[in-house]
C-alpha positions in Angstrom: 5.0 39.8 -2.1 6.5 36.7 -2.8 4.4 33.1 -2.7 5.6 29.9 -2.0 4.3 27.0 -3.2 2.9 24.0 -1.5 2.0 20.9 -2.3 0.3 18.5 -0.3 0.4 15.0 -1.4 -2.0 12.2 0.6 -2.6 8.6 0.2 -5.9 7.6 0.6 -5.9 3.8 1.5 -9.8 2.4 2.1 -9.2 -0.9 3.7 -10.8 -4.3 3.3 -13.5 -5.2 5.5 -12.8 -8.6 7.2 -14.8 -10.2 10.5 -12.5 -10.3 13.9 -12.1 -14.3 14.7 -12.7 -14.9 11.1 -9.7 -16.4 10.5 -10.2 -18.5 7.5 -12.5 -16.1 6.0 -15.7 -18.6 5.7 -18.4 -16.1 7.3 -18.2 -18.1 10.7 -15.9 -17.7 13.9 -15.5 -21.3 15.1 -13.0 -24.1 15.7 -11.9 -23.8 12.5 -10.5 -20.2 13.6 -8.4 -21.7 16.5 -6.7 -23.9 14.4 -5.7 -21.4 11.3 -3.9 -19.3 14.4 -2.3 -22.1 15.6 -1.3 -23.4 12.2 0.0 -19.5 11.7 2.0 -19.2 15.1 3.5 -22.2 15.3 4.3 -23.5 11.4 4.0 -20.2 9.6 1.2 -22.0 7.6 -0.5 -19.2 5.6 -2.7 -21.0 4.0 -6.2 -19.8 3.9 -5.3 -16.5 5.6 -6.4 -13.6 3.9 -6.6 -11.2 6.3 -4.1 -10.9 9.1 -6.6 -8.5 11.4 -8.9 -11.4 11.6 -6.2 -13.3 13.7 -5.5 -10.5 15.8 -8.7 -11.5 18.0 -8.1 -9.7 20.9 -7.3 -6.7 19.1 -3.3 -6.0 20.6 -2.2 -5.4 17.2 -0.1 -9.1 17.4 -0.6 -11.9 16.6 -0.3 -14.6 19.4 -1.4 -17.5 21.6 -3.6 -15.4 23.3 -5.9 -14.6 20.1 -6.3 -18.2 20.1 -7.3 -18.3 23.8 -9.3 -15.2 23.3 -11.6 -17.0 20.6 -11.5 -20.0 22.7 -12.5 -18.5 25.8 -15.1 -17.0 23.7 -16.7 -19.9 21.6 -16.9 -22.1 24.6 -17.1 -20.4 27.4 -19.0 -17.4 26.6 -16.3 -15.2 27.7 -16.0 -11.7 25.8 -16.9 -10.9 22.7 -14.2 -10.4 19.9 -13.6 -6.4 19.1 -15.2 -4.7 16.6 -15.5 -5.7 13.7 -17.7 -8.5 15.0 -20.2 -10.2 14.3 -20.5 -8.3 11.3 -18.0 -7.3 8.0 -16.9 -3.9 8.7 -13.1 -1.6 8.7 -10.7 -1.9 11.4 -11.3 0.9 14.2 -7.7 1.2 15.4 -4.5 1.7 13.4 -2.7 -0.9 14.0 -0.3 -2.3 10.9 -1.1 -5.7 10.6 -2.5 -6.5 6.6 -5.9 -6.8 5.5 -4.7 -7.1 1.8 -6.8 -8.9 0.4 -10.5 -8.8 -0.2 -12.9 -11.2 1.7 -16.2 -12.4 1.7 -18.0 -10.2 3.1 -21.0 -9.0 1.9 -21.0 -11.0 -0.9 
């Protein structure tokens, strides 16, 4: 009897933890938010952005006007809550492919 060899190779990636809305990655989902999204969508302005699941506030797996409205909508009128991971650090829950590349603050 012959046997065949198999190998099974997997990647294991653990991803960072970020907060949803937390766009500027200073422990707080506020104005400062709205703007970062803005800044991103309209003048490609990276800075500050650490973690591009943060933007995605709605949770679509894009990034657009409406994440801004979302945490808008949200922040003043007490509209929905952002998706999980929120209020708290934690892993995205979907598998969506926007980054999370680098680490944040949470928990620190």
């Amino acid at each position: 009897m012959a046997t065949t060899g198999i190998t099974v190779t997997t990647d294991i990636v653990i991803a960072n933890e970020f907060v949803r809305g937390d766009a500027n990655s200073d422990e707080n989902s506020n104005i400062a938010d709205v703007l970062v999204i803005l800044r991103f969508l309209f003048q490609g302005h990276r800075s500050g952005v650490h973690c591009d699941k943060a933007l995605d506030v709605d949770d679509s797996a894009r990034i657009e006007i409406n994440d801004a409205i979302y945490l808008l909508n949200f922040l003043f009128l007490g509209q929905r809550t952002p998706p999980s991971p929120y209020p708290a650090c934690g892993h995205e829950t979907t598998r969506y492919k926007l980054s999370c590349e680098v680490e944040s603050e949470c928990g620190e």
